[in-house]
N, C-alpha and C positions, 0 to 999 in steps of 0.2 A: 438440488438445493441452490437459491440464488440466494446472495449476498448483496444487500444495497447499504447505502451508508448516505444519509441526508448529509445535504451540501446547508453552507450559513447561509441566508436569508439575504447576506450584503455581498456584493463583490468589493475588494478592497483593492486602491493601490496603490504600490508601495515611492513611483517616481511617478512626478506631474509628468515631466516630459519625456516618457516614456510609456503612454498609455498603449490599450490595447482595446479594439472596440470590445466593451462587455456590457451585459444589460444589468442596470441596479435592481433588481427585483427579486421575488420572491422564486422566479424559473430561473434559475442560474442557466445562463446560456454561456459556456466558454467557446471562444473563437476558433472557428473552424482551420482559418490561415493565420498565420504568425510571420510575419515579414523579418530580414533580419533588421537593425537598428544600428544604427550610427549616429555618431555626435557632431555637427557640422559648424563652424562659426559663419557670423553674419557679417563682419568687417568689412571691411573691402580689400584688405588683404587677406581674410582665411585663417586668420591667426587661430581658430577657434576648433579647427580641427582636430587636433589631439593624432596629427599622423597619419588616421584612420585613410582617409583618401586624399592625399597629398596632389594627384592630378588632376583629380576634378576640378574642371572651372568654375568661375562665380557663376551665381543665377542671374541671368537677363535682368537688368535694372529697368522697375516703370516708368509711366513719363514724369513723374516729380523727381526720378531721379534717385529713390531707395530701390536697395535691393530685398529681395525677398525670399528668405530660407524657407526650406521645407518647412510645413507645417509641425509644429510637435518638435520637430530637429529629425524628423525621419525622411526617408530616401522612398520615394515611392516608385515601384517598378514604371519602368522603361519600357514604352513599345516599339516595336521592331523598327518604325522610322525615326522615334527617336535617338535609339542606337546607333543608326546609321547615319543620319542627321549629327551627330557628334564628333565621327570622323571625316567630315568633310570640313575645309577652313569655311569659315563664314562668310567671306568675299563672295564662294560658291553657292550657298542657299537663295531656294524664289524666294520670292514674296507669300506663296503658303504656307512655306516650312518659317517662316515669323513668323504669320498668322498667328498658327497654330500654336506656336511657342508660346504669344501673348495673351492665346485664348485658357490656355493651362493656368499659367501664371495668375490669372485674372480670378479661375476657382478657389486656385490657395488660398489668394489674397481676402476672399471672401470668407471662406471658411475659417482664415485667423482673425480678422473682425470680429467673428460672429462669438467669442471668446476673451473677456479686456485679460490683461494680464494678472490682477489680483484672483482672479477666478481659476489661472490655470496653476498659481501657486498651492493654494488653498485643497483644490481637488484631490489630488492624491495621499494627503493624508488624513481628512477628513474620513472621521471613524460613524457613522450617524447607524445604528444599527436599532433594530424594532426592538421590541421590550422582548425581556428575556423570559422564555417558560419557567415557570414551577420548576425548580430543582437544576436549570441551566447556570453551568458556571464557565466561565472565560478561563481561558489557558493561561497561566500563569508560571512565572521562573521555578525551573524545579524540577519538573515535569517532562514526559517526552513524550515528544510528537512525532508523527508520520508527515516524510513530505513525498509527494505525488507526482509525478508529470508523464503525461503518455500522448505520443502522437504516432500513429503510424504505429512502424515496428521499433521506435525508440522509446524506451521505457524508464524511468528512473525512481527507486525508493530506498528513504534513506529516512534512519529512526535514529534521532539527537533528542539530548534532554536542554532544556531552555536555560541559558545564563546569562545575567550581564556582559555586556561588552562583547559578545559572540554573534558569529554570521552564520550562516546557513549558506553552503559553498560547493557548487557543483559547475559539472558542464552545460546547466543550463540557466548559471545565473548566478549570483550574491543576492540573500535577504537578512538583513540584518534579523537577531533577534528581539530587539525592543519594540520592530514591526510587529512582532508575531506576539508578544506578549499583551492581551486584554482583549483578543480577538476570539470568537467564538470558537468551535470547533466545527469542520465543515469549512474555512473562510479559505477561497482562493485571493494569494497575492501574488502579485507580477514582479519577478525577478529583476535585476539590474540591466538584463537586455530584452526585458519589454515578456517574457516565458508566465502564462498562468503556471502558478505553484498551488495545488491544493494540499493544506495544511487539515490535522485533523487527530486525532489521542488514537494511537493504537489500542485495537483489543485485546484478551492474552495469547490467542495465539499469535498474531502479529508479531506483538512481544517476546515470544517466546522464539521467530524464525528470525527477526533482526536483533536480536540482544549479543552481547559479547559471549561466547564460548569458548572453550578449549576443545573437548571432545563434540562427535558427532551428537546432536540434540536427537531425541524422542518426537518422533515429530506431529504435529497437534493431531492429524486424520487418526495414528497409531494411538497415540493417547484417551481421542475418545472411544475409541474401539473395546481400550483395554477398560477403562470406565465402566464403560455397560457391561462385561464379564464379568467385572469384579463386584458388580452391582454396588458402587462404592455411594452412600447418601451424610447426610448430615447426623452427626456426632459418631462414625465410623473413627476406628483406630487401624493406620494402615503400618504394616511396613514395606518402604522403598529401597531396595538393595542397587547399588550402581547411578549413584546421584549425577555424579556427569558434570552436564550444565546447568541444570537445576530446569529442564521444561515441564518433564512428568512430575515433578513437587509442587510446582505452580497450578498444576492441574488439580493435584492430590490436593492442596491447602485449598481451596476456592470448594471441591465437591464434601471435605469432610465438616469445614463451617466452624463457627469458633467454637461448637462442643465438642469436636475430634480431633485428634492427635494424630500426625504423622512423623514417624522416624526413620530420618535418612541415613544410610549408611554406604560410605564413600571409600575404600580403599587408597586411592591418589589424595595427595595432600595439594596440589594443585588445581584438582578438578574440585576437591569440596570447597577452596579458597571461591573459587570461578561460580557455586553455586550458590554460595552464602552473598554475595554481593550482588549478582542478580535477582536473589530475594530478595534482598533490602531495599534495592532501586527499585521494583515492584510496588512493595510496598509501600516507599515513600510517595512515589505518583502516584498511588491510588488516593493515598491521604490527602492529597492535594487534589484532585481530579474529584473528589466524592467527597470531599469533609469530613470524613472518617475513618478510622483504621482498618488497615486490613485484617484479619485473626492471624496473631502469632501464635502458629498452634505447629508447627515445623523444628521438629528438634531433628538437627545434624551432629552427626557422629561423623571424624577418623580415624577410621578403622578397618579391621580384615574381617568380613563377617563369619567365615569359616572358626572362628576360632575365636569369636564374639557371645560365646553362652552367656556369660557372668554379662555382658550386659542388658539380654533381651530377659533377663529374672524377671519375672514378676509382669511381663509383657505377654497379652492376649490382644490378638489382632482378628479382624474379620475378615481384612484381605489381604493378600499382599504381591508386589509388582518388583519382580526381577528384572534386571537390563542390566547383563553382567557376561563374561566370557562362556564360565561355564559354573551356569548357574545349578546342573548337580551335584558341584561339590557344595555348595552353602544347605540342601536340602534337607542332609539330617538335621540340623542344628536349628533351623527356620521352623520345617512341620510340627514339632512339638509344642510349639507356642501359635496354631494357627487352629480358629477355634473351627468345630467338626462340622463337615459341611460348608463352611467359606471356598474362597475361592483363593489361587494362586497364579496370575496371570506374567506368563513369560516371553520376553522381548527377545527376538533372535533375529537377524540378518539372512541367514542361508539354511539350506536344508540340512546342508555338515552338520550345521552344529546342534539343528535338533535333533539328528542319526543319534547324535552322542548324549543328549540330554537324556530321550528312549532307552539308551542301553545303561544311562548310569543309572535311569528308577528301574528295573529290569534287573540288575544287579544290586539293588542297593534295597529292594522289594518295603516301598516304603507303602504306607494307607494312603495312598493318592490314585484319583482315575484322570486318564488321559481321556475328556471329554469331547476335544476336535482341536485341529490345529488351521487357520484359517490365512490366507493373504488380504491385507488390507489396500486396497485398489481403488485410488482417487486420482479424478480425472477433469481436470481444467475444460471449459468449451469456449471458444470462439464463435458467437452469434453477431452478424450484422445484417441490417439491410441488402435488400437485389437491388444495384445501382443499373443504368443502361452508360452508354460510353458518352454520351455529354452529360453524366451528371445528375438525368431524370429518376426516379423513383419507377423500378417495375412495376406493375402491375401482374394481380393473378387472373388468369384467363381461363373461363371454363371451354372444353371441347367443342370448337366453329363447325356448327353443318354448313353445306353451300348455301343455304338461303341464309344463312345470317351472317354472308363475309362480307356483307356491303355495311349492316348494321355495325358490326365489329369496326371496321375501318372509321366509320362514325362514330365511334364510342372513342376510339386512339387518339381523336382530333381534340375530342373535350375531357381529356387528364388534364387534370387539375395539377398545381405545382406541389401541393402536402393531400396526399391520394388520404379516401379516407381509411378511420380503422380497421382492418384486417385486411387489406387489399393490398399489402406492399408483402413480398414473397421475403423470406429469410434464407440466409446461408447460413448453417452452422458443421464445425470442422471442428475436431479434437488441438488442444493449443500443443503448440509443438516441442512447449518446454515443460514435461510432466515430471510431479515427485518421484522417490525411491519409493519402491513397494518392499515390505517388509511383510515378514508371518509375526505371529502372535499364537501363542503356544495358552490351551485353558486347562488349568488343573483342579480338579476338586478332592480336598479332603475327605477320608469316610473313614468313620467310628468301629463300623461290624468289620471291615474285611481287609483285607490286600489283596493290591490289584497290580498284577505281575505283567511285561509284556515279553 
C-alpha cells in the first residue's frame, strides 16, 4: 500500500529575505540543498549583524564606491580559494585573486538589480493562489495541522491546533500562525531560517499517533485489522472495553456512522478524562475542516466493567473490542449481551497473556469459539533512486555480449541527464524504525454449543 498526499498548487513564503529557490507552479519542486542563512548588515560599520558573524569583514566596495551585501542577506558558499584568499592580508593578493573578487561581486550586483526593492517586499507574502476545487476549504484557527520537514536522515513532525497569536516552533524554524492560517492544505512555507515546512490536516490515523495520550494507544495497523474481524459497518452497536486514549473509538465512531452507537467503558478516571477530550478536538476539527459534524454517537462510561451488569441492561451489541489486562475476567458479564454469531475481537501484547485468556474460557466454558489468533505486521519501506558517485542517474543495463561492448560504451556516452521512464534502477530497504507488532485475539459467539479448550 502507498500513501500519497497532494502538495497545494502554490509554494508560499513566509520572509522576503529569506527566500528559497522554489518553483511557483502546479509541480511543487522543493529544494534539493538548503544553505544555512544569516542576517548580515550593509553599513559600513556592520552594525546589522545581529552577532551572527562578528569577524567577517565588509564586502569589497565597487567603483562608485557602495558596498554590496549578499544577495537576499544570504552567505553564499566559499570556494576553496576563496577560503584561502581570506586568510591572507590583502597587501599579499595578485591581481587575479581581485580579479576574481570583482568578477563575483559584479554577479551579485546584477542579480540584485534584476529585483527593485518594492518587488522583494511584496513577494513573500503575497498569497495568489488558483481557484479552489468543489468542496476545497483553507485551514483555518481551530483546527490542526501536520507540519512536515525531512531531509536526509533528519525528520521532523509535529501536530498543533491553529491559534491566534501562536508560532509554530522547532529546530527547524519559527512560522507564525496567522501565516498558516487561509492557506490551502498541502501549502509548503519557509521557516524563519529559510527550511521548506509542509503544512497539511492530518488524517485519523495521523491523529490518532500524534494526539495527546496517557496510556499506550491501539495503534491504527491493529485497529484496522480488528475492524475487518469484527466486520464492524454502518448503524452497528459496538462495545469498547479499555478506552485508553481514545484511538480505537475514533476508529469505532467513523465505521459505525451516525446510525450506530458505540459504548466506551474505561476503568481509570484519568484515561477516560484523556479520551473524552481527544474526542472532542476530533471532532471539533472535522467541523471545521468539512463544514459538518462529526456523529456524536460515543457514549463514555467510568467504570469497572466486571461489575458493570446494571449498566449494559437492555444493551445488544454486534461486536465488541476488548483492550484490557485481562480481558476473561469481563467475559461473563459481556457475552450475554453480545448477539449470536457476532464477533468478539481481543487486543493483547504477548503471548502470556493470551496463555491466560485460553485458560480463563477453558475454565470459565463460556459459548465462545477461538476462531484464530493472528500477529498484525506492518512494515515501513524505503524506496529511492540508483544514484552513481557524481550525482548521475543509473541506468538499467541488459546482459553485454562481446559484440555489443563497443555499442554499449556508445550508448554510456549519450545518457541523457532525466534518463527516460523505467530505465532508472531502484533501491528499496525495509525503514529501520518499524511499529510494535501486537496479536489480535478473534472470538465468535455460538447459540447451539460450548466450546471448551
Amino acid at each position: 500500500m502507498i500513501t500519497m498526499h497532494r502538495h497545494s498548487r502554490v509554494c508560499v513564503n513566509v520572509l522576503w529575505g529569506q527566500m528559497s529557490p522554489c518553483l511557483y507552479s502546479d509541480n511543487l519542486r522543493i529544494p534539493t540543498q538548503t544553505c544555512s542563512l544569516r542576517a548580515f548588515g550593509s553599513d559600513s560599520k556592520g552594525s546589522g549583524n545581529n552577532g551572527s558573524c562578528p569577524d567577517t569583514p565588509d564586502p569589497p566596495a565597487t567603483e562608485d564606491g557602495r558596498k554590496i551585501a549578499p544577495l537576499f542577506g544570504r552567505r553564499r558558499p566559499l570556494s576553496p580559494l576563496e577560503r584561502v584568499s581570506r586568510l591572507l592580508p590583502e597587501e599579499s593578493l595578485s591581481p587575479e585573486i581581485w580579479q576574481l573578487r570583482e568578477l563575483k561581486q559584479e554577479e551579485i550586483a546584477e542579480r540584485a538589480e534584476e529585483q527593485s526593492p518594492d518587488d522583494r517586499g511584496t513577494q513573500g507574502s503575497s498569497r495568489e493562489y488558483g481557484a479552489p476545487l468543489p468542496g476545497e476549504r483553507p485551514m483555518c484557527f481551530g483546527e490542526h495541522v501536520l507540519a512536515e520537514y525531512q531531509r536526509r536522515r533528519h525528520e521532523f513532525r509535529k501536530m498543533f491546533q491553529l491559534s491566534e497569536g501562536s508560532s509554530l516552533q522547532s529546530s527547524c524554524g519559527v512560522i507564525p500562525h496567522e501565516s498558516i492560517a487561509g492557506c490551502p492544505s498541502g501549502s509548503v512555507l519557509h521557516t524563519s531560517i529559510g527550511l521548506p515546512m509542509l503544512l497539511r490536516r492530518p488524517s485519523l490515523d495521523e491523529f490518532t499517533l500524534y494526539m495527546r495520550r496517557g496510556p499506550a494507544i491501539a495503534y491504527p495497523k491493529d485497529c484496522s485489522a480488528m475492524l475487518m474481524m469484527m466486520d464492524t459497518c454502518e448503524g452497528d452497536c459496538v462495545l469498547e472495553s479499555g478506552t485508553g486514549t481514545g484511538a480505537m473509538t475514533l476508529f469505532l465512531s467513523r465505521a459505525v456512522g451516525s446510525k450506530g452507537r458505540v459504548l466506551s467503558v474505561e476503568v481509570r478516571e484519568d484515561h477516560h478524562r484523556r479520551a473524552v477530550r481527544n474526542y472532542q478536538r476530533w471532532r471539533a476539527s472535522w467541523s471545521l475542516r468539512r463544514g459538518e459534524e462529526w456523529p456524536d454517537n460515543v457514549h463514555f462510561h467510568h467504570a469497572d466493567l466486571q461489575t458493570a451488569a446494571p449498566l449494559l441492561s437492555g444493551w445488544g451489541f454486534n461486536s465488541m473490542a476488548l483492550d484490557m489486562l485481562n480481558p476473561h475476567l469481563v467475559l461473563p458479564t459481556v457475552i450475554p449481551h453480545l448477539h449470536p454469531g457476532a464477533v468478539c475481537a481481543v487486543y493483547l501484547a504477548n503471548v502470556t497473556q493470551i496463555i491466560d485468556l485460553l485458560e480463563g474460557l477453558r475454565c470459565l466454558s463460556l459459548p465462545v469459539a477461538c476462531d484464530r489468533i493472528v500477529e498484525v505486521q506492518y512494515r515501513d519501506w524505503l524506496l529511492a533512486p540508483s544514484f552513481r558517485k557524481d550525482g548521475s542517474f543509473n541506468s538499467r543495463r541488459a546482459p553485454v555480449v562481446e559484440d555489443e561492448e563497443q555499442d554499449s560504451m556508445d550508448d554510456d556516452k549519450d545518457i541523457q541527464t532525466s534518463p527516460p521512464f523505467g530505465s532508472v534502477p531502484y533501491i528499496a530497504r525495509p525503514h529501520p524504525e518499524q511499529g510494535s507488532h501486537t496479536g489480535v485475539r478473534h472470538f465468535s459467539k455460538s447459540n447451539n454449543y460450548y466450546y471448551f479448550f
